[in-house]
N, C-alpha and C positions, 0 to 999 in steps of 0.2 A: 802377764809375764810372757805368754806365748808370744805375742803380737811383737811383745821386744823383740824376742830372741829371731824371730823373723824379717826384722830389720836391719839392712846392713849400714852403716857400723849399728850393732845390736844397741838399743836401747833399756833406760829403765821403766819401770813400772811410771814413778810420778811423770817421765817422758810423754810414754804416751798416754796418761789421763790429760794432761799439759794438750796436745794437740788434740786429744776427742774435744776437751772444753771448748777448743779455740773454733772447732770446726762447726758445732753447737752453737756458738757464739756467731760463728757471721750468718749461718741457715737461719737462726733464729731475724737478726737482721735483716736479711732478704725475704724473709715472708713477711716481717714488719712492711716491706717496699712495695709486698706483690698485692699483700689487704690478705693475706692464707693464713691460718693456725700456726704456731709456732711448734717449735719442736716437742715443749712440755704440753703444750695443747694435743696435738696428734698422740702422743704416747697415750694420754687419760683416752684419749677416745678410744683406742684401742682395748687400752684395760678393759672400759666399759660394754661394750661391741661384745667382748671375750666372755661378759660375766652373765651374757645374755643365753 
């Protein structure tokens, strides 16, 4: 909701999950390009890194 309301013209909620996805979606593609972990790749790493 914040991130909307930070937005000019302010956005909704499904707005910007609509653009986080979209952005997720091409990062993920371009580390498909580069041969790097994808985004859901990197976050588990993280988690796991965290639980050490």
């Amino acid at each position: 909701e914040e991130l909307g309301r930070l937005a000019e013209p302010q956005m909704t909620k499904d707005a910007v999950a609509g653009r986080i996805r979209r952005l997720l979606s091409m990062a993920d593609r371009r580390a498909q390009e580069l041969g790097i972990p994808d985004t859901n790749e990197a976050i588990n790493e993280l988690s796991y890194d965290a639980d050490e």
